[in-house]
C-alpha positions in Angstrom: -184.2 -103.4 -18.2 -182.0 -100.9 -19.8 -182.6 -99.8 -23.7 -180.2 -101.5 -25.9 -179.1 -100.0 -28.8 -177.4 -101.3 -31.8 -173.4 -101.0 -31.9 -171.9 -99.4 -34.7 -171.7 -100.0 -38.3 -169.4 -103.3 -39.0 -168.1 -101.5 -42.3 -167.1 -97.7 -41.6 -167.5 -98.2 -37.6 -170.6 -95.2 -37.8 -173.6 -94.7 -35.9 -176.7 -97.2 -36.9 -179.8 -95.6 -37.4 -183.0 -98.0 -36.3 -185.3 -97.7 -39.2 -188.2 -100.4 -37.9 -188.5 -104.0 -37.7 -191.0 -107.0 -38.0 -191.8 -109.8 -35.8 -193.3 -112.8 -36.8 -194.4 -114.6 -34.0 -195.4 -118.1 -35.2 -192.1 -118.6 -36.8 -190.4 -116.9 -34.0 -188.0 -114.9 -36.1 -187.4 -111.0 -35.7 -186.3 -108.8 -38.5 -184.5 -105.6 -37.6 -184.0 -102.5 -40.4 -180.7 -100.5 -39.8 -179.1 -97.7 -41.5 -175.7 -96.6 -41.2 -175.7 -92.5 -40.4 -171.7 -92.7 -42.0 -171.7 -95.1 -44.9 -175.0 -95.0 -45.5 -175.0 -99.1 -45.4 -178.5 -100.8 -44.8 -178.7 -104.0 -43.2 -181.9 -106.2 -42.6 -180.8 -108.1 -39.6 -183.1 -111.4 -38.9 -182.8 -113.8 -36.4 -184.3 -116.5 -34.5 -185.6 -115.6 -30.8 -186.8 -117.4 -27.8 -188.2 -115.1 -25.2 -187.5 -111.3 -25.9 -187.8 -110.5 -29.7 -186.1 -107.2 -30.0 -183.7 -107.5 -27.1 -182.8 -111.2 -28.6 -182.3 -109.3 -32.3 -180.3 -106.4 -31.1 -177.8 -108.6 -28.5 -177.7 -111.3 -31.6 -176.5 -108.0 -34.1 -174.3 -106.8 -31.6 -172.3 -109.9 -31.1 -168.9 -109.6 -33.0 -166.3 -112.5 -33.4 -162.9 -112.5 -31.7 -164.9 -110.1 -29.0 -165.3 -111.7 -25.2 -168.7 -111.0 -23.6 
């Protein structure tokens, strides 16, 4: 499995800084923290998961409409 990383900043198009994340496991919902290095935009990113938590969290972030996977 390769590393995923966030994509850029949905507001300025910067870099997006990881700054942590929780998981809670019961509810099966992850929470990612990210900062954009540009704009300086924070975004708490939570979503539901199945399988992978953070994998599920970052692909989920990194979709963007009108895109084709």
């Amino acid at each position: 499995m390769s590393y995923l990383k966030p994509l850029t900043c949905p507001f300025c198009g910067g870099t997006m800084d990881e700054r942590g994340g929780q998981c809670n496991y019961n509810k099966k919902i992850m929470t990612i923290d990210l900062k954009c290095k540009q704009c300086e935009t924070i975004i708490k990113f939570k979503t539901k998961w199945k399988d992978n938590p953070y994998e599920e969290a970052i692909k989920a972030f990194n979709h963007r409409v009108g895109e084709v996977n």
